[in-house]
N, C-alpha and C positions, 0 to 999 in steps of 0.2 A: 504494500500500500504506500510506502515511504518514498516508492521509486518513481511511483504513477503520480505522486505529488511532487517531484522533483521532475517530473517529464512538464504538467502542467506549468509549472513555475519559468521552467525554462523555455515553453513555449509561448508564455508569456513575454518573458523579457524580449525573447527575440520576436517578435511582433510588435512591440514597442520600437525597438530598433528600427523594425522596417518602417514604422509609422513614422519616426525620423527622420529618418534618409528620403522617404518620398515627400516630407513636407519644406525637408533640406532641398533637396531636388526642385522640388516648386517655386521657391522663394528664390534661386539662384537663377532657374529659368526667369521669372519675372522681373529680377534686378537683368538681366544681360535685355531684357526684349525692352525694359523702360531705354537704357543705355542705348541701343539701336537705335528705337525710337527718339532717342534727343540729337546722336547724333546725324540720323536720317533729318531730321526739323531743322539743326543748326546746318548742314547743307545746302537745302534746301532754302534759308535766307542768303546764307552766301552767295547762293547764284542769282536768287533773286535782287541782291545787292549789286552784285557785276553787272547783271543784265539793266537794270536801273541807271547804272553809271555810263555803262555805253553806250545808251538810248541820250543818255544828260549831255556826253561830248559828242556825239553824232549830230544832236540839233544845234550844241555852240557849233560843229563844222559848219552846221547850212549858214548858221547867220553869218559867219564870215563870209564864205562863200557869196553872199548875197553882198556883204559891203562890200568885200572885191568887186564885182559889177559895180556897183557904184562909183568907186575910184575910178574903175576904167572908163565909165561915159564920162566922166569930169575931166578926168587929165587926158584920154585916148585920141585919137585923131576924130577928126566929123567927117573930115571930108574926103572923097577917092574911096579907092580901094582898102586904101588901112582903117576909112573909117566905117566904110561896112564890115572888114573885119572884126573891127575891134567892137562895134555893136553884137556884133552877132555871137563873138565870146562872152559880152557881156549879160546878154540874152539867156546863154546856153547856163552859166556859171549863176544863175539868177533864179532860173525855173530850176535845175539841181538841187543848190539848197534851199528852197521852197520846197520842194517834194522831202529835202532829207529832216529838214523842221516838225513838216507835218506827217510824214508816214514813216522815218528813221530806218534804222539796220532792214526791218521785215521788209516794208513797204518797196526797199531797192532790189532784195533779191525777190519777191514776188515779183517785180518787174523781169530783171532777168529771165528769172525762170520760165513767165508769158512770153519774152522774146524769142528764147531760143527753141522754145514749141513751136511758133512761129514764123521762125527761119532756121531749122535744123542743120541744113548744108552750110550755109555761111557762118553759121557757130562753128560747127567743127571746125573748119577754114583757119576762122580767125586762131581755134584751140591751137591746130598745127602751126599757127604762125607762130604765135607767142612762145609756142614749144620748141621750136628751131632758132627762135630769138634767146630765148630764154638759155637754151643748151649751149649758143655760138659767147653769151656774155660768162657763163659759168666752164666754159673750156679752157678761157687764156689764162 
């Protein structure tokens, strides 16, 4: 009888034990998934924080962009050739950063992107050019 109270006892203890270890186990999983989850969140601002900031110097780009036009119709030529030129940079350099003010990093490759759906051969063209450019500046 002394033996069978001594099997109960210890099967006891060791089911306590177990009851430890899986509530050990619990709490160790829940401290590691909070951990994840903070630093999954604090990523997650991070990028939202870069991505914030490149939108913030993408639109000071445009507005430069835009004062440049401006300089140029002031100081550029009027008249001839260099002053249709120089309108017509200033034009160009003016509707840019107005687009890059108001539609930023997406709004330029959405552009893109509609371009080259739209003219597929003369992208690639230009890809190969740049790529022949690109390799002849990176060779010397």
């Amino acid at each position: 009888m002394a033996t069978q109270q001594k099997e109960k006892h210890s099967m006891g203890a060791g089911s306590a034990i177990l009851e430890a270890a899986k509530e050990g186990a619990n709490k160790t999983g829940d401290a590691v998934k909070d951990a994840a989850s903070t630093v999954a969140h604090t990523a997650t601002d991070a990028g939202s924080y870069v991505a914030h900031k490149a939108e913030d110097a993408t639109a000071a780009v445009g507005g430069s962009m835009e004062s440049l036009a401006g300089t140029i119709r002031e100081k550029g030529p009027h008249d001839g050739m260099l002053g249709n030129a120089s309108s017509a940079v200033a034009n160009t350099l003016e509707s840019y950063g107005r687009e890059l003010q108001e539609h930023g990093l997406s709004g330029i490759a959405d552009d893109m992107t509609n371009t080259i759906r739209r003219h597929p051969v003369p992208a690639v063209l230009i890809g190969i050019g740049l790529g022949f450019l690109l390799a002849r500046v990176f060779s010397k």
